[in-house]
N, C-alpha and C positions, 0 to 999 in steps of 0.2 A: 923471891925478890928478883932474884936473876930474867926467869921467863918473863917479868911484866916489864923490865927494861929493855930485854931484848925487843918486846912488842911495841914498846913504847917508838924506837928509831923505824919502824915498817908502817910504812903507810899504803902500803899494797895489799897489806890482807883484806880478807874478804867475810864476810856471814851471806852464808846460802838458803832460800826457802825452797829445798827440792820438795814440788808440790804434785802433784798429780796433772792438777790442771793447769797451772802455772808455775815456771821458774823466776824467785827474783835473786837479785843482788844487790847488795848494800857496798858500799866501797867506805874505808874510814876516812872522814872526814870530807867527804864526798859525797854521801846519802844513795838515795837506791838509783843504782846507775843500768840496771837491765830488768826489766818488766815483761817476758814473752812466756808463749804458751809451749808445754812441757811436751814437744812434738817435734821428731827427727825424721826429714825425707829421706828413702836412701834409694838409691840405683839398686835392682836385684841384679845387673846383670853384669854391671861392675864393683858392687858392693861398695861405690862412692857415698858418702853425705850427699846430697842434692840442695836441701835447705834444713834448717832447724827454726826454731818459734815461729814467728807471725805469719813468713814465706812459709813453710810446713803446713801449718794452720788450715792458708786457704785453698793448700792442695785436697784437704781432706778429702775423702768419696770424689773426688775432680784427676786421679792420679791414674795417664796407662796403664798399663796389666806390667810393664819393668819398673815403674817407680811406687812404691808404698810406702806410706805416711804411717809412724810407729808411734805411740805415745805410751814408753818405755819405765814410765811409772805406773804400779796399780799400786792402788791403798794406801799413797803414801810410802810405800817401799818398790825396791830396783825388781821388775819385771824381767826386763831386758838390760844385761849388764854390758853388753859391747856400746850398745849404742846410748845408754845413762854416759858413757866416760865420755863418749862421743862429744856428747848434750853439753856434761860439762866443759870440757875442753875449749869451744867453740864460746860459750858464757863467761871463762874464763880468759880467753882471750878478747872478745870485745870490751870484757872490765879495762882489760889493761892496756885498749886502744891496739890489739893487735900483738903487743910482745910478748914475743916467745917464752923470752929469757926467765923472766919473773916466776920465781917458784912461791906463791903467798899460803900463807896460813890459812885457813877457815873453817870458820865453824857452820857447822849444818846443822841445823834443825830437823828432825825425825818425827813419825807420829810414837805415842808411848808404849805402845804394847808390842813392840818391833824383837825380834828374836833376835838371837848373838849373831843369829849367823845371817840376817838381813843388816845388821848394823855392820859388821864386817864388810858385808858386799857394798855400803855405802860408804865407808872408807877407803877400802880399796880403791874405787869407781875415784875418788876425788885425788888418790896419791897417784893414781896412773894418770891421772888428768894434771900430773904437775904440779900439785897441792905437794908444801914441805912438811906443813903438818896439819891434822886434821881432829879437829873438835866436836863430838856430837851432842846436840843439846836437845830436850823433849818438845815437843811444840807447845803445847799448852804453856808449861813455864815462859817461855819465850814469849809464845802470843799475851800473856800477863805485865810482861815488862813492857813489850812494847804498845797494851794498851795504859801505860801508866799506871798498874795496879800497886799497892805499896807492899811488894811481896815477901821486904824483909821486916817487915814488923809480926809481933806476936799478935797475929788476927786472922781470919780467916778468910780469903779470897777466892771465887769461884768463878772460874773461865770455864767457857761454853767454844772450842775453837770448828767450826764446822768449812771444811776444806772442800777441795775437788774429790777425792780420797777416801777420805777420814774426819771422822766426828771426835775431835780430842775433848773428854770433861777433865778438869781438873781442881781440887780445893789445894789451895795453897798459904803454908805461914811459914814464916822465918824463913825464909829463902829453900823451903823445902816441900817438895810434894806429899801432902796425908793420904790423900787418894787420886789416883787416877786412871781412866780408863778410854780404850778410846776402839768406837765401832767404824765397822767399815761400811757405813752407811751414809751419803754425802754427797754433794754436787753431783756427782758422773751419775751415782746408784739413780737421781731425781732424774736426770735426762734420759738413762734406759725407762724408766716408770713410763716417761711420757710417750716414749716410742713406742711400746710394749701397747699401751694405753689408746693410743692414736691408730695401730695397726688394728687392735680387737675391733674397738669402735665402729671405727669410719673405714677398713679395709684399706688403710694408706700408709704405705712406707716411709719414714722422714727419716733424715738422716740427724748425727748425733749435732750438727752445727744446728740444725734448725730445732731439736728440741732443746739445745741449749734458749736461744733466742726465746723461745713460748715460754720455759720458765723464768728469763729475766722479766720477761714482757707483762704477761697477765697472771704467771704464776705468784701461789699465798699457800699462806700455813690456815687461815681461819677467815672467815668471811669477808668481801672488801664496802665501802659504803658506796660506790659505783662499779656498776657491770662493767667486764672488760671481756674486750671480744675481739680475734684476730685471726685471718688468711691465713691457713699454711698449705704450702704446693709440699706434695710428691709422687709418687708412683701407687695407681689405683692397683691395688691387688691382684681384683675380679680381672679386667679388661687388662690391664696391663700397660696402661699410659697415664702419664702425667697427668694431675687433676688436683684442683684447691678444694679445701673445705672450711667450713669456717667452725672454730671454737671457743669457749667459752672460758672464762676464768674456773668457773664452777668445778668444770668436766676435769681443769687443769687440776685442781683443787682435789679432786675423786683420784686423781691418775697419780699426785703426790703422797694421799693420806699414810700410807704402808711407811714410805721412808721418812716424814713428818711426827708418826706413831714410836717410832724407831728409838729418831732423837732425845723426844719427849721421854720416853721411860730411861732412856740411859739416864738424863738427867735427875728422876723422882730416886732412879737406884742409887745415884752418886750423893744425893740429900740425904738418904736414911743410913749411909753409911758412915758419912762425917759426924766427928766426935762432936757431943750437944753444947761443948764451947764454942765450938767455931760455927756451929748452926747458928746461933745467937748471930753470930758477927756476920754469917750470910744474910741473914734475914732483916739483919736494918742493911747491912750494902748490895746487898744485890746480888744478881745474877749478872757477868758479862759476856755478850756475844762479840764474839770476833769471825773473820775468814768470809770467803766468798759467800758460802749458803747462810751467812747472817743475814745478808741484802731479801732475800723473799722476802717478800712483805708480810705484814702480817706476825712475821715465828716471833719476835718477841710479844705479842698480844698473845699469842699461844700457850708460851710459856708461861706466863703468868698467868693465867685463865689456870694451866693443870699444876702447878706450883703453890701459887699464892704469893709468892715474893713477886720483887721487885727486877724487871729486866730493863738492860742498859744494852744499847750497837756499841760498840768502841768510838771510838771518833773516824779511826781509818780504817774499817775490817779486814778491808783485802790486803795492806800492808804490816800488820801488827806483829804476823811472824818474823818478816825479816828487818822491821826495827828495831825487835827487841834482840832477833839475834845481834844487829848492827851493836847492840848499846853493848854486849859482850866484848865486842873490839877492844872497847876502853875501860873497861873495868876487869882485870883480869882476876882478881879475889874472888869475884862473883862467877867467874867464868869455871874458876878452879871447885867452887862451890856445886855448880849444878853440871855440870859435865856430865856426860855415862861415860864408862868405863866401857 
């Protein structure tokens, strides 16, 4: 009772989606008050920050031989631990308009299969960044609450959270995880496909911001009912000068299948694993997709093509981690509930 009181008089705390490809923040009672991409500029020669999110961003591949652009998360976990604290520090300060002073609370969201000693480093990362204390919560669960799932009732709930990172599945009842698992197969792994895929191909280097763009653009998980087709400039191989070619959704489609195949079976393994009660209750509710790689077009007609159930988007996918970590803020029973240790 003590700790929910104390939380009760802080309206500074925080829930954090430390993502791979994106960091957000939720502020209570405030809603998600920072949105930028998980990327820290730094000077090599002064070892300064230079920019962090959106600034960082479009330094990408644009950066002299003294400034290199880090993006300090892989898989959902701290890659780079100076410049993660960095990350935070800087997110935590613009939550709070800049003050210093403010030492808040927060809880972080994680992917689930994170070792002791990557959750360490992610706590550590957010107490040196001025966190008084620090809450780690699984993403899936999280991505559950905040797509509105009912996840304390005795039923059975199945989140599909597919990140920058990481692909969290999880079956959830009574505010408790039955199973979960989570590959490191996801947004970033789909943009190297496409690079890897575009280089074989056509002999052209693109860099990771433009295969981002092709997969929002005309990239899919399974067939579209109009061809989609689109310009991408980069560096011809052969010759060695800039040069466009033009592609296809199709080729796009060929260049994703591996990490599309990926998903898909984590999901049939996390079906045949769940108890045949909660199969029931998956099978009239659904499957739900949340996080960035739910947007491909197409993955839910996918899934259900190689499932047979029924697949739902969230209402907000790129938001659902750090709503539901936000909804933590105010329910502290539930927070004390699903925490890791």
């Amino acid at each position: 009772m003590k700790l929910r009181s104390i939380f009760g008089f802080f309206s500074n705390d925080l829930a954090i989606d430390l993502g791979t490809a994106n960091t957000l923040v939720y502020a209570r009672n405030r809603g998600i008050i920072v949105n930028e991409p998980s990327i820290v500029a730094i000077n090599k020669v002064t070892n300064k920050v230079e920019a962090v999110g959106h600034e960082a961003k479009e330094m990408l591949g644009r950066t002299p031989a003294n400034i290199v652009a880090i993006k300090p998360m892989k898989d959902g976990v701290i890659a780079d631990f100076d410049v993660t604290e960095e990350m935070l520090k800087y997110f935590i300060r613009k939550a709070h308009n800049r003050n210093h002073l403010l030492s808040p609370r927060i809880v972080i969201s994680i992917p689930s299969e994170v070792t002791q000693v990557e959750k360490r480093a992610v706590r550590e990362s957010a107490l040196r960044a001025r966190a008084s204390e620090v809450y780690l919560v699984e993403q899936a669960m999280v991505a559950a609450i905040g797509a509105g799932l009912p996840i304390t009732e005795p039923s059975g709930n199945m989140i599909v959270d597919i990140g920058g990172g990481t692909t969290d599945i999880a079956v959830i009842s009574l505010s408790g995880i039955v199973y979960s698992r989570s590959v490191r197969v996801a947004g970033n792994e789909m943009d190297e496909a496409i690079i890897q895929y575009i280089k074989r191909k056509h002999n052209l280097l693109i860099g990771e911001r433009t295969a981002e763009q092709v997969k929002i653009k005309i990239g899919s998980a399974a067939p579209l009912d109009d061809r989609l087709l689109m310009e991408v400039k980069g560096r011809n191989l052969i010759e060695g000068i800039p040069k466009t070619v033009t592609i296809t959704d199709e080729e796009v489609r060929e260049a994703l299948a591996d990490s599309i195949s990926t998903i898909v079976n984590a999901v049939r393994v996390a079906l045949e694993r769940t108890p045949p009660e909660l199969s029931a209750d998956i099978a009239e509710k659904g499957i739900v997709l949340t996080g960035g790689g739910a947007l491909l077009k197409n993955l839910d007609i996918r899934i259900k093509e190689e499932t047979g159930l029924p697949v739902f988007l969230a209402q907000d996918p790129l938001t659902s981690v750090v709503l539901g970590t936000g909804k933590m803020l105010a329910d502290m029973s539930l927070l004390e509930r699903v925490c890791l240790q």
